[in-house]
C-alpha positions, 0 to 999 in steps of 0.5 A: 870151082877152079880146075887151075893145076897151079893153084893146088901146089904141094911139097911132094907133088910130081910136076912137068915143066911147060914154059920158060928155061927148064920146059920139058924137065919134071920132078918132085916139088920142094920149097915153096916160096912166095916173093915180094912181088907175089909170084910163086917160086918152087925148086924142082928136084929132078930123077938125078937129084939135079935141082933148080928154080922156077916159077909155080905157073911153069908147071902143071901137076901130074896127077897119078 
């Protein structure tokens, strides 16, 4: 079994940011993208509506 938070990545999911430019930022995940290269890109919508991007492995999910 794969207990891997990054794998089980869904549209809607409150996540925390914890690596790379935005470490320490959470919000909800929105467009997930897979790249040419393979690497998967989210856009995280932040409280304040602020969004931005970055990489599926820089998150883990919040499990409520």
């Amino acid at each position: 079994m794969n207990n891997d938070p990054h794998v089980n990545l869904s549209d809607g999911d409150q996540c925390t940011v914890i690596a790379g430019t935005h470490k320490g930022k959470a919000g909800i995940v929105r467009d997930i993208n897979v790249s040419k290269t393979g690497h998967i890109t989210i856009t995280v919508v932040q409280e304040n509506g602020v969004r931005f991007k970055t990489l599926g492995r820089n998150v883990v999910v919040e499990r409520g």
